[in-house]
N, C-alpha and C positions, 0 to 999 in steps of 0.2 A: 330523274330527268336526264337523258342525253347532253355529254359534253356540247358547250357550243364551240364551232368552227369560224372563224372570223364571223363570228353571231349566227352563223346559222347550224343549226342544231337538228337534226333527223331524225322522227319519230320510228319505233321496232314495231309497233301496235297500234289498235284501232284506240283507245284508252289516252294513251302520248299523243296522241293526235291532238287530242282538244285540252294537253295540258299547256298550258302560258307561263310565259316566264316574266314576272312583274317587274317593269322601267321603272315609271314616275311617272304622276300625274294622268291614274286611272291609263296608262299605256302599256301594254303589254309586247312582248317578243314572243312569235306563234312557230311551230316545228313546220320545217319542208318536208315535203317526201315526194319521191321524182311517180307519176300516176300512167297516162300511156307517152308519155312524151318528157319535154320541160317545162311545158307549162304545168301551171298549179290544176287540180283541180277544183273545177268552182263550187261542188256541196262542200271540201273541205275547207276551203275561205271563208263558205256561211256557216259551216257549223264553229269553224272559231274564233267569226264575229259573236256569232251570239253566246260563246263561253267566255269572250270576254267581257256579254253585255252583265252575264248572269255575276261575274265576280262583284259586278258592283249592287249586286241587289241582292236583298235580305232570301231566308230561304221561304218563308210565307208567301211571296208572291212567285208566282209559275210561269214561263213562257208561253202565252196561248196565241200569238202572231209573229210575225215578221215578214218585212215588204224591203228588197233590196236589187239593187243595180250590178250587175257586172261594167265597171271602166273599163279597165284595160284586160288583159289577157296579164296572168301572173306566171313568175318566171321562179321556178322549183331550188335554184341555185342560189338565189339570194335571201336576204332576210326580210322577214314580213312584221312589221309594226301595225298594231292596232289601238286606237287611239279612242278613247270613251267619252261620249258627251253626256252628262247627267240631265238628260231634256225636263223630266217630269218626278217627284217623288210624291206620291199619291197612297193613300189610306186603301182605297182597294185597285189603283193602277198606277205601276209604273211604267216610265217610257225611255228608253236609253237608245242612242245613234251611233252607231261605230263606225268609222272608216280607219279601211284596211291599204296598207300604202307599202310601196318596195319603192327605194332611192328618193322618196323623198315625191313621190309619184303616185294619187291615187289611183286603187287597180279595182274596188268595192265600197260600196257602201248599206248598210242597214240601219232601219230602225227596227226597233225591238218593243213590244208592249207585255207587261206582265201583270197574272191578274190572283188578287187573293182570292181562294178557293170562297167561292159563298152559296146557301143551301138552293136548291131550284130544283125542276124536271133535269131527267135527265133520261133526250131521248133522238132518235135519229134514226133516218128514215130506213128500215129495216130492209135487210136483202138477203136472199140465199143465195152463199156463194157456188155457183153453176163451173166450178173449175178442180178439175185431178186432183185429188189428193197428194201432195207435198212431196212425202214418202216414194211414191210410184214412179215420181216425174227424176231425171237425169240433173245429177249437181253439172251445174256450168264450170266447162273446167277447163278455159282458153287458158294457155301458158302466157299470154303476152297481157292478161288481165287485170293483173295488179295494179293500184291496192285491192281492187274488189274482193278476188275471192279469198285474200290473208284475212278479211273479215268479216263478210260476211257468206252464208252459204246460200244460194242464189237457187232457183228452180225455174227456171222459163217455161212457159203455155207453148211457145211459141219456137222455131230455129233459129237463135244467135244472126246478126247480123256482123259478121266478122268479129271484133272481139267487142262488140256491145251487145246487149240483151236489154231490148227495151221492155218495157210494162207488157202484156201484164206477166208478172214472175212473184214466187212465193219467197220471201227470202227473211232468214235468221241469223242472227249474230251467230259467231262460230264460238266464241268464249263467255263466261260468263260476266255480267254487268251488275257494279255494284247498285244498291237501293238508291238512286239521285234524281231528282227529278231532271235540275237542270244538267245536268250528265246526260241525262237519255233523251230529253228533248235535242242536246245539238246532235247526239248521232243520229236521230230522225232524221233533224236537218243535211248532214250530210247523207245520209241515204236517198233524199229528197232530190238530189238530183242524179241519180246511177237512171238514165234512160230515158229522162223524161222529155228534153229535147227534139228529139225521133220521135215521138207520139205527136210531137208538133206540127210536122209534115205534114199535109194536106195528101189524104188517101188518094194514090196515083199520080203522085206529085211526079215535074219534069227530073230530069236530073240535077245535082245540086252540085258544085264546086268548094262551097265551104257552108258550115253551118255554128252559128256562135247565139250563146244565152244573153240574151238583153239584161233579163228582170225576173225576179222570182220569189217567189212567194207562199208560206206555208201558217195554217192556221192549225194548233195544235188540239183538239176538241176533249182527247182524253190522255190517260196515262199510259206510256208507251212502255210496252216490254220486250225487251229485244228479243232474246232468247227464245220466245215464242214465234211459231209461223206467222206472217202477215202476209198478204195478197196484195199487193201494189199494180192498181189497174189504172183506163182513163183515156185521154182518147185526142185527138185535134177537136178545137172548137173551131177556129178562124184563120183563116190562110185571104192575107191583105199587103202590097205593096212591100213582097217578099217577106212578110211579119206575118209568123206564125204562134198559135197562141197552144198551149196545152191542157186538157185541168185532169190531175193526177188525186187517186184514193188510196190511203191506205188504210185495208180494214185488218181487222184480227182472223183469225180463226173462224170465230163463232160467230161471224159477220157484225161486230161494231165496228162502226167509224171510228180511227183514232186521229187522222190527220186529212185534212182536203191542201192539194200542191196544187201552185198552176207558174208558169213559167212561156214565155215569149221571147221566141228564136228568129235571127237573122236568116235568113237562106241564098244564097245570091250562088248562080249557076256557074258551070265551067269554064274557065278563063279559052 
């Protein structure tokens, strides 16, 4: 674990990212790391709400949701506290609420549901995936990109939109990732949002002045492996009273669903 600096502690790796450092009373101390700016970035606020929802639940039950708020805009320089509410303890569902706060100021919140594996179908709606293989297509390799490409390896369909690359892009962990469930569900969740924002935009949209995530949200359907290629596609749904809506896929390789995203953005034009 990185020294802490007047409490705030900077992760080297994608790993330290969603390590915590345990307060009191289910509260946790979460690592900064500066993303294109000073503000925090928002998949790394939710992937370590939901490592801090996971610390308080047994390892039997699994992350298969989470529905949560961006408040404020987070600030990379200060220390980020996460606070655990034990909403539900349930036989085959747990539910946990985090909220994530700097200065005493919420900036997120989530809840979290977890669910004990139990036997059933297990099936969805099948597709071939109609996009270049992996290998063929150009690693994204903007110098100002960071954290992205320290962790993961990215491949865009598509040309880079300055230093973002929205969906759809093929992308794999660059290191390897121990066997955790809950480990690999929050880096989903932090991968959950590298783009998805832009896919929100209303096709031929005016021009925009700022554009900020409301709300977001990820259903976790199977077990995620980093290390292997996934295809993260998906598209605008709704463009309304500048509230743009997204819904985001990520499948595997061999075309299973492993995660459905969707996420709803602010857009408000040039000053």
């Amino acid at each position: 674990m990185p020294d802490a600096d007047d409490q705030v502690f900077h992760a080297r790796s994608l790993l330290e990212l969603v390590e915590l450092r345990p307060l009191d009373d289910d509260a946790f101390l979460a690592p900064t790391t500066w993303s294109w700016g000073p503000r925090l970035f928002g998949g790394l606020v939710a992937a370590q709400s939901l490592a801090a929802a996971c610390r308080t639940v047994g390892p039997e039950h699994r992350p298969h949701s989470l529905h949560s708020y961006f408040i404020l805009a987070g600030d990379s320089a200060k220390p980020l506290r996460l606070e655990v509410e034990r909403t539900r303890d349930g036989r085959s569902f747990t539910t946990r609420r985090v909220l994530a706060s700097q200065d005493g100021s919420a900036i997120f919140e989530m809840s979290a549901s977890f669910h004990r594996d139990e036997p059933g179908d297990d099936w969805s709606n099948p597709i071939a995936i109609e996009a270049p293989d992996p290998d063929s297509l150009a690693l994204w390799d903007e110098p100002d990109a960071e954290p992205v490409n320290g962790y993961f390896d990215m491949r865009p369909l598509n040309k880079p939109i300055g230093r973002y690359a929205p969906p759809p892009y093929w992308v794999r962990a660059t290191n390897p990732v121990p066997e955790d469930d809950a480990l690999r569900a929050c880096l989903l969740t932090y991968l959950s949002d590298m783009g998805i924002l832009a896919m929100a935009l209303a096709p031929g949209a005016s021009p925009i002045g700022s554009a900020t995530s409301l709300d977001h949200a990820v259903w976790f359907h199977r077990p995620y492996r980093p290390e292997d290629w996934h295809l993260f596609s998906g598209g605008s749904r709704s463009n309304s009273g500048r509230r743009g809506l997204a819904i985001g896929e990520l499948h595997h390789r061999d075309g299973t669903l492993i995660a459905t995203i969707a996420q709803e953005g602010l857009f408000r034009p040039p000053r």
